[in-house]
C-alpha positions as CSV (number, residue, x, y, z in Angstrom):
1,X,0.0,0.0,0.0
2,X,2.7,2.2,0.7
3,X,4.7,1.7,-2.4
4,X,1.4,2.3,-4.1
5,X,1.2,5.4,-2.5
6,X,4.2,6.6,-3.3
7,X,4.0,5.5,-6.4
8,X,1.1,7.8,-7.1
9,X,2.9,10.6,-5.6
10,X,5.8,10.4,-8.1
11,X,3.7,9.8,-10.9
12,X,2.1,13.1,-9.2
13,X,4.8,15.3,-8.9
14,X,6.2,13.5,-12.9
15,X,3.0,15.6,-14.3
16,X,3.1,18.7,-12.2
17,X,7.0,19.1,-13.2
18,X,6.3,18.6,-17.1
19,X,2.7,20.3,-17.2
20,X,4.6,23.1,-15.7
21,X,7.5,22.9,-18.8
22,X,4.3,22.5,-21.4
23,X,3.3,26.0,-20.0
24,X,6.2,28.1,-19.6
25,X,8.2,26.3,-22.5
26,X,11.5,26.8,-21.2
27,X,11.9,26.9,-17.5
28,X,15.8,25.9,-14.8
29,X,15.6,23.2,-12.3
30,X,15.0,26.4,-9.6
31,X,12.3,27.9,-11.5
32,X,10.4,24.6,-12.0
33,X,10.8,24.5,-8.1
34,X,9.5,28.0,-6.9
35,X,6.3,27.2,-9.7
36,X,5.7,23.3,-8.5
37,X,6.6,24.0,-4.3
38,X,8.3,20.8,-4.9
39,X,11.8,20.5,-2.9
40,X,14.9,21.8,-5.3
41,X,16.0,18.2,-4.3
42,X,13.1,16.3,-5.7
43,X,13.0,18.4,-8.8
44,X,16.4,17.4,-9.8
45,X,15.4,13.4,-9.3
46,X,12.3,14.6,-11.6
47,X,14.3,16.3,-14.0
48,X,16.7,13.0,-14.1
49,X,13.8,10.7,-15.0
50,X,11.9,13.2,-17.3
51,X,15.4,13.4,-19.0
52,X,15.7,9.8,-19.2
53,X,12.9,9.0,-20.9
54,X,13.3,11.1,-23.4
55,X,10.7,13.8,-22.0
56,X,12.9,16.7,-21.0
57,X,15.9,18.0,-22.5
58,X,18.7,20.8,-21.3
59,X,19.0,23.6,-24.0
60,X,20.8,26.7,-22.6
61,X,22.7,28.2,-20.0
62,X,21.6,31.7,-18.8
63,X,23.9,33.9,-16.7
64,X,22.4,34.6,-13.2
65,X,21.8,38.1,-12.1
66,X,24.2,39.4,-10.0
67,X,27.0,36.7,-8.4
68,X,24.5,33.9,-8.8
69,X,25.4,30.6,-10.8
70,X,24.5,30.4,-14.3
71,X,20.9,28.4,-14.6
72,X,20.5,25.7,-17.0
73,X,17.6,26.4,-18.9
74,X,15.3,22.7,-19.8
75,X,12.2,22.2,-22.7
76,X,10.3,19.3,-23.1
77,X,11.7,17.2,-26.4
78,X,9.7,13.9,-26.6
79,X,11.5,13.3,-29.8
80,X,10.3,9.7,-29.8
81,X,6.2,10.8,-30.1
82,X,4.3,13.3,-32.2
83,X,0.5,14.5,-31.7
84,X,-1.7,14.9,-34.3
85,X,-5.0,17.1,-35.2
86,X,-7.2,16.6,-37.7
87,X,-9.6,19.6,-38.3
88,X,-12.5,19.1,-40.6
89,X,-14.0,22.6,-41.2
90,X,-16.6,23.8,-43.7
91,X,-13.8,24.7,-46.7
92,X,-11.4,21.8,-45.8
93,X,-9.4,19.0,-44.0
94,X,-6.3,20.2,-41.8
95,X,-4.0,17.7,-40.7
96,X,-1.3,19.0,-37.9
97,X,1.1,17.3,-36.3
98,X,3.2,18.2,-33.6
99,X,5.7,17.6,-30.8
100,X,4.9,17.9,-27.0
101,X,6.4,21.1,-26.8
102,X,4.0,22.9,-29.8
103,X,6.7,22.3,-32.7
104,X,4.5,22.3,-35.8
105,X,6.4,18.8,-37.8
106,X,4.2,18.9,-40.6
107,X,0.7,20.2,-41.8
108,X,-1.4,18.8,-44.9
109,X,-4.6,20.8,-46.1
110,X,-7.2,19.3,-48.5
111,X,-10.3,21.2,-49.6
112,X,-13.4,19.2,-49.7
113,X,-15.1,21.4,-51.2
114,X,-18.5,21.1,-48.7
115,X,-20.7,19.2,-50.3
116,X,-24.0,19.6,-48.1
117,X,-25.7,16.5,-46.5
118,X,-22.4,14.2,-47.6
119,X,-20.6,13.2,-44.9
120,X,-18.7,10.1,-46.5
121,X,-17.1,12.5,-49.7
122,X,-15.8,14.9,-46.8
123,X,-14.3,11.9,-45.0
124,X,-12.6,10.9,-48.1
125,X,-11.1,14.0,-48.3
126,X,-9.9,14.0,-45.0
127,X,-8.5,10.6,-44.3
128,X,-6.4,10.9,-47.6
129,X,-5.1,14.7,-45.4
130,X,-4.7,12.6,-42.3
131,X,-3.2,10.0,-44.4
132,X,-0.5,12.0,-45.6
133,X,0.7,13.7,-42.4
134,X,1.6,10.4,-40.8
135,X,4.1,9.6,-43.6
136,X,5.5,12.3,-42.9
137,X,6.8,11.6,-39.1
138,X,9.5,9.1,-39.9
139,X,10.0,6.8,-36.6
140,X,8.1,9.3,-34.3
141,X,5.1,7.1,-32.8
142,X,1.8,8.7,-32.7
143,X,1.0,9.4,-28.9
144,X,-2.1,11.4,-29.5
145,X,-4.9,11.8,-32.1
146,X,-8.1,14.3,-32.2
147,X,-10.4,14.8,-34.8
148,X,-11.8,18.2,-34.7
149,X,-14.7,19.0,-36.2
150,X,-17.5,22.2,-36.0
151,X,-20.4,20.9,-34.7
152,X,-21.7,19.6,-31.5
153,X,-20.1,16.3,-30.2
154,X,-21.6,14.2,-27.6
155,X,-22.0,10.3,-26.5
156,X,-19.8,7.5,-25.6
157,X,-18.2,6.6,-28.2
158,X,-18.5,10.2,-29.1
159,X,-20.1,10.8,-32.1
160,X,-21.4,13.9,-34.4
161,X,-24.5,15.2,-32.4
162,X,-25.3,17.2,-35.6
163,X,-24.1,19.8,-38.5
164,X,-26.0,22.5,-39.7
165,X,-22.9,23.5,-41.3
166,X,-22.2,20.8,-43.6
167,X,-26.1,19.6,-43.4
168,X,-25.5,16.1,-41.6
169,X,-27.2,14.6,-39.0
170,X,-25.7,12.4,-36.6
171,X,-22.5,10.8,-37.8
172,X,-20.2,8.2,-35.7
173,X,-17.2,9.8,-37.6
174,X,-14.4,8.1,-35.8
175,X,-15.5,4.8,-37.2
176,X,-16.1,6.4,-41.0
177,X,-12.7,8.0,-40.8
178,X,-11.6,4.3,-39.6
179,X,-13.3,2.2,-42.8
180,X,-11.2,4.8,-45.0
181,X,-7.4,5.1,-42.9
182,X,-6.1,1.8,-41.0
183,X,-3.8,3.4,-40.0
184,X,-5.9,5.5,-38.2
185,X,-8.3,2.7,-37.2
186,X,-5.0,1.1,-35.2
187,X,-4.9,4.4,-33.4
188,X,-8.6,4.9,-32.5
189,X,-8.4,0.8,-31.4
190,X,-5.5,1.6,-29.2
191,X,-7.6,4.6,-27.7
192,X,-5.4,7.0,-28.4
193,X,-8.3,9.2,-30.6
194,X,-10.3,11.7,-29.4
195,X,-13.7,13.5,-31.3
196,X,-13.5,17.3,-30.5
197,X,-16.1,20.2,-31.0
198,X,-14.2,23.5,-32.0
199,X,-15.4,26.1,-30.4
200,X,-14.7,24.3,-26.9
201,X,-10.8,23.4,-27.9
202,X,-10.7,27.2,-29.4
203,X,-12.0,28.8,-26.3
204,X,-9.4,27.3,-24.3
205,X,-6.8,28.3,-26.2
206,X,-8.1,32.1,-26.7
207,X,-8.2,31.5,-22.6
208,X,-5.2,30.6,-22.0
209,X,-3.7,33.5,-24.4
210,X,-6.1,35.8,-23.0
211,X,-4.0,35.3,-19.4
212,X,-7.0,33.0,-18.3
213,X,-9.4,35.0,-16.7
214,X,-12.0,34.0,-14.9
215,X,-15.2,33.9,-17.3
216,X,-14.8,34.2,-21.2
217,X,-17.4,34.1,-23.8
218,X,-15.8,32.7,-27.2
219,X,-18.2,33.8,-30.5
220,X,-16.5,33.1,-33.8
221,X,-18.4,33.2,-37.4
222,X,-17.1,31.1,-40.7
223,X,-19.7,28.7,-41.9
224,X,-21.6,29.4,-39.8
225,X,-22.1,30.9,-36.3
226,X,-20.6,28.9,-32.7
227,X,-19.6,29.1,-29.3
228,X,-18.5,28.1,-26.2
229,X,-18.3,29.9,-22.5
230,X,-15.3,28.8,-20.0
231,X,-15.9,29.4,-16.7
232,X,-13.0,28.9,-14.0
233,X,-10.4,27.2,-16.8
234,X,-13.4,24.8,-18.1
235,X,-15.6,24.7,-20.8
236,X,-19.6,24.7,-20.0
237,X,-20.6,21.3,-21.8
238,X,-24.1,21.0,-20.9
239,X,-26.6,18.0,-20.2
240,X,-27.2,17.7,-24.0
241,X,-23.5,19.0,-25.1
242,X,-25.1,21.9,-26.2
243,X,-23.9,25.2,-24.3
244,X,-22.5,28.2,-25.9
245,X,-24.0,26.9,-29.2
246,X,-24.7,31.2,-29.7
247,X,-25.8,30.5,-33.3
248,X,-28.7,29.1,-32.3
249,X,-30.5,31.6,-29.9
250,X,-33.7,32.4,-31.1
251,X,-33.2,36.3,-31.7
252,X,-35.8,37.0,-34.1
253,X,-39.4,35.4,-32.6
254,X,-41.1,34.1,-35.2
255,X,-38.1,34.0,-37.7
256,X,-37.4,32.0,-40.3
257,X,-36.8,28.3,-40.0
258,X,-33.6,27.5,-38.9
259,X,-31.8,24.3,-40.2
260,X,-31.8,22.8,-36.6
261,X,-35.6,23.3,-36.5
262,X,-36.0,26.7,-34.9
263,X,-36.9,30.0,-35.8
264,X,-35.4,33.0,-35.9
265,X,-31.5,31.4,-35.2
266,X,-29.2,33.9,-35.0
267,X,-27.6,32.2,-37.8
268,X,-30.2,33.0,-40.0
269,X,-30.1,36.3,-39.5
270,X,-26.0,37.3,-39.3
271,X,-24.5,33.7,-40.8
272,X,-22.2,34.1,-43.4
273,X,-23.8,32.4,-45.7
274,X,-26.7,35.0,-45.4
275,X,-24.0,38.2,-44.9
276,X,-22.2,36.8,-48.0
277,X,-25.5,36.7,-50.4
278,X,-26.5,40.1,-49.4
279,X,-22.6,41.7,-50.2
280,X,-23.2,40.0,-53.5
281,X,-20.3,37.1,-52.5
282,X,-21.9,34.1,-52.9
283,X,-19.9,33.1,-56.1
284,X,-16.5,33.5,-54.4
285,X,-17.9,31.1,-51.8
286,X,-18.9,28.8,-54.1
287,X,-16.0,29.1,-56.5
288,X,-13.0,29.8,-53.9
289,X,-14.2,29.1,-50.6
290,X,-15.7,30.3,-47.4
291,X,-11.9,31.6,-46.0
292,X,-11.3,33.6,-49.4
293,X,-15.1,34.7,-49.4
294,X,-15.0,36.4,-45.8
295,X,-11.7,37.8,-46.5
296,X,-13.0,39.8,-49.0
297,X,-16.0,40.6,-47.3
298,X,-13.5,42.3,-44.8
299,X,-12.1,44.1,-47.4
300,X,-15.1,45.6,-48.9
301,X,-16.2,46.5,-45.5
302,X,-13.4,48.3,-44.1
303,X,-13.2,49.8,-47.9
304,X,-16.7,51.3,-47.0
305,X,-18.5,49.3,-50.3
306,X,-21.8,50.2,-49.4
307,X,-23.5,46.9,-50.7
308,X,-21.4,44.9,-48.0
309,X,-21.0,47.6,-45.3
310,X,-25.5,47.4,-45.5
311,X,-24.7,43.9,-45.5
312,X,-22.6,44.0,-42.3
313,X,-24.8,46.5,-40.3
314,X,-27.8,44.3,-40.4
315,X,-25.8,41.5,-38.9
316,X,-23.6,43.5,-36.6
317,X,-26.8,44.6,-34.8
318,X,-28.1,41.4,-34.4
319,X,-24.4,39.9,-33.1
320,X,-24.3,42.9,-30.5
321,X,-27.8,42.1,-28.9
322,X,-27.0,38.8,-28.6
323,X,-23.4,39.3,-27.0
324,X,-25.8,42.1,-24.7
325,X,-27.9,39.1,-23.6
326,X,-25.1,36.7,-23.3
327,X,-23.0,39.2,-20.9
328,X,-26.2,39.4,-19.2
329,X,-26.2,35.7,-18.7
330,X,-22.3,34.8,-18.0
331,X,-21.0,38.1,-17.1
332,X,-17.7,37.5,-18.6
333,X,-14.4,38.8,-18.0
334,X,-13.8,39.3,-21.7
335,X,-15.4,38.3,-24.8
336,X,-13.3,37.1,-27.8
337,X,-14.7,37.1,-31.4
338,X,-13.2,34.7,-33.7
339,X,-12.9,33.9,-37.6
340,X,-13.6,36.5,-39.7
341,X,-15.2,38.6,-36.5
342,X,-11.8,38.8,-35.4
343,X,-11.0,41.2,-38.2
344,X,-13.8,43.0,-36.8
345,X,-14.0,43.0,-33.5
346,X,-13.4,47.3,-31.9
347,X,-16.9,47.6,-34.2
348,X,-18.8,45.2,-32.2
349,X,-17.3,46.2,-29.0
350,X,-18.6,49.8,-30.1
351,X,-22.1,48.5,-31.0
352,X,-22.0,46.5,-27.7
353,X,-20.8,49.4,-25.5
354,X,-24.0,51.7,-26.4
355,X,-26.3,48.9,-26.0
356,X,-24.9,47.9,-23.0
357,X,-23.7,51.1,-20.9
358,X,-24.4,49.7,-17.5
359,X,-27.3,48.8,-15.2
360,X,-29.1,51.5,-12.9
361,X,-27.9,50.5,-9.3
362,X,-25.4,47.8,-10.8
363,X,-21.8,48.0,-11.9
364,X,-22.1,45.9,-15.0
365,X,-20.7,47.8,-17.9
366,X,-19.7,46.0,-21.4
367,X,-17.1,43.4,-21.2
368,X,-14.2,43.9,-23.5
369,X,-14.6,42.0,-26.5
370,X,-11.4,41.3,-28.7
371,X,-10.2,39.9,-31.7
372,X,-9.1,36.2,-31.7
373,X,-4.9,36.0,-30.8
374,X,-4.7,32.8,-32.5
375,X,-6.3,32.9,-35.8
376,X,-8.0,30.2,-37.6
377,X,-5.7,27.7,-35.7
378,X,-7.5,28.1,-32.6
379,X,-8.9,25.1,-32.7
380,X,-5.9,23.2,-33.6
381,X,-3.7,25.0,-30.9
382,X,-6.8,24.2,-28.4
383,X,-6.8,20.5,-29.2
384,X,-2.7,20.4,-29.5
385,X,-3.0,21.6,-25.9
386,X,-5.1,19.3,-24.6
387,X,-3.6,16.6,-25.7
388,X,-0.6,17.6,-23.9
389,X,-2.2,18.3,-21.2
390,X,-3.7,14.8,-21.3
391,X,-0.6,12.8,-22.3
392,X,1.5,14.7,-19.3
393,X,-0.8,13.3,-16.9
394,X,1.3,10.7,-16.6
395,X,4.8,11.3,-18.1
396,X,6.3,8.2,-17.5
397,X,3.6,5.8,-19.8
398,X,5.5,8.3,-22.7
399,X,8.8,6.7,-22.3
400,X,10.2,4.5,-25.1
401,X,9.5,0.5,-25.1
């Protein structure tokens, strides 16, 4: 019992020594010790065995201030393992891979071209991306695989709950993605894949590059319009796996028909699709994509084209009121916009700002809202992360057979 228990405790103090490392990215022996409140002592022993296995690495020496001893600087190497994302979007298939430190190895995009309501032609499309980045890793063994995909994701297995985006229902896509790779279906056998929504991976990324603060509403807009809401470090999941799905508040009563069977979606009202018909880009969506399509809706609007700046009002309006009734509900810290919102973000923390001034006899003014720090690879970087974070929750199953 004893050696059980101090078993644990190493395997403990393993994960709180490298988690730290996966963090900070370089950290000494001294620094690792003042973060963990381990014993200087027992952080060296750590170090050793991180080191051993092929975990940790020494990379520097940096010259102390004053008459203090130079510090040896460490960064987790794993050169032995690789983690890899695969992002299915509306436009395409990303396939990322990466070390345990964030080294991007190799990345393979496929466009798929969204065909609606066809679940097994996008799968193609990404299996064949998936496909491709593992031949590129050499000898590195595959420690970690997610599939990230924009819709809902709930169950056990986890499956597709549904995507208004790409029209599908529900869709066990771990086992589709399995009849088209092997390769991949030895790696979701082994347990070692995970099925991700977006906007839940992205949050916690623009979180933890926001300086984590305590509440954060996450918005973004490409195909179509998602969320998520992160409340002390964690994303809100929901009883249905449904929470912070902001595209689908009922804004207008009595709307139109939504896709997911409500009416008056904010989707339906400020989507892309419907901001992109309206500026007159529904072509360049069709014949170069959804990215390439928003981009130069950006463009037009900050050029003040008046066919895509009416365009942009109608749906601006409608985003404010409903980040006015979601600060209402979550009373966020900060509020971060992402996809092509990002772009766009100081208008609707303007518009959000005099719809929101403050409550009489209450000290709630309008959150901040900013612009997405991490791009269109929010997602990735969320789900890179939390593999990581996963994987270092016990260093020592990493090591080489």
């Amino acid at each position: 019992m004893t050696s059980l228990a101090s078993a644990d405790v190493r395997r403990h103090n393993l994960a709180l020594v490298a988690t730290r490392l996966a963090e900070v990215g370089t950290a000494s022996r001294s620094d690792l010790a003042d973060a963990t409140g381990l014993a200087r002592g027992s952080v060296t022993a750590l170090v050793r065995q991180l080191e051993s296995d092929g975990l940790v690495r020494e990379t520097e020496l940096v010259a102390a201030e004053g008459r203090g001893r130079p510090r040896t600087m460490l960064e987790l190497s794993g050169d032995h393992l690789a983690i890899l994302t695969l992002l299915i979007d509306a436009d395409h298939a990303s396939a990322v891979a990466s070390t345990l430190g964030g080294e991007r190895l190799t990345r393979v995009e496929r466009r798929h071209g969204r065909p609606m309501g066809d679940p097994a032609r996008v799968l193609d499309i990404a299996a064949e991306a998936f496909d491709a980045a593992l031949g590129g890793l050499g000898d590195r063994e595959v420690a970690d695989a997610s599939v990230v995909v924009w819709a809902p994701v709930g169950g056990d297995p986890a499956v597709v709950l549904a995507d208004t985006d790409l029209g599908w229902g529900t869709v066990d896509l771990v086992a589709l993605l399995a009849d088209r790779s092997p390769r991949f279906a030895a790696l979701a056998s082994s347990g070692r894949v995970r099925l991700l929504a977006d906007t839940q991976v992205a949050a916690l990324a623009e979180h933890a590059a926001a300086g984590r603060p305590s509440e954060l509403v996450y918005l973004k807009s490409d195909s179509g319009i998602g969320g998520a809401v992160v409340v002390d470090g964690m994303p809100v999941d929901g009883s249905h796996h449904l929470a912070g799905a902001l595209g689908h508040l009922p804004v207008v009563p009595g709307g139109v028909r939504c896709e997911c069977g409500q009416h008056g979606c904010l989707v339906t009202v400020a989507g892309p699709d419907v901001l992109l018909e309206r500026a007159g880009l529904s072509g360049v969506a069709r014949d170069d994509g959804l990215t390439v399509a928003l981009d130069e809706f950006v463009r037009r609007i900050r050029a003040g084209e008046p066919v895509a700046v009416d365009a942009w009002e109608a749906g601006a309006a409608e985003l404010a009121r409903t980040l006015q009734i979601v600060t209402l509900t979550v009373d966020p810290a900060l509020i971060v916009v992402g996809g092509y919102l990002a772009a766009l973000a100081d208008d609707l923390g303007d518009r959000l700002a005099k719809i929101q001034p403050g409550l009489e006899g209450a000290f709630l003014t309008a959150p901040q809202v900013v612009g997405s720090r991490l791009g269109r690879d929010a997602a990735l970087i969320g789900a890179q992360q939390t593999a990581v974070a996963r994987l270092l929750a016990d260093p020592a199953a990493l090591s080489p057979a």
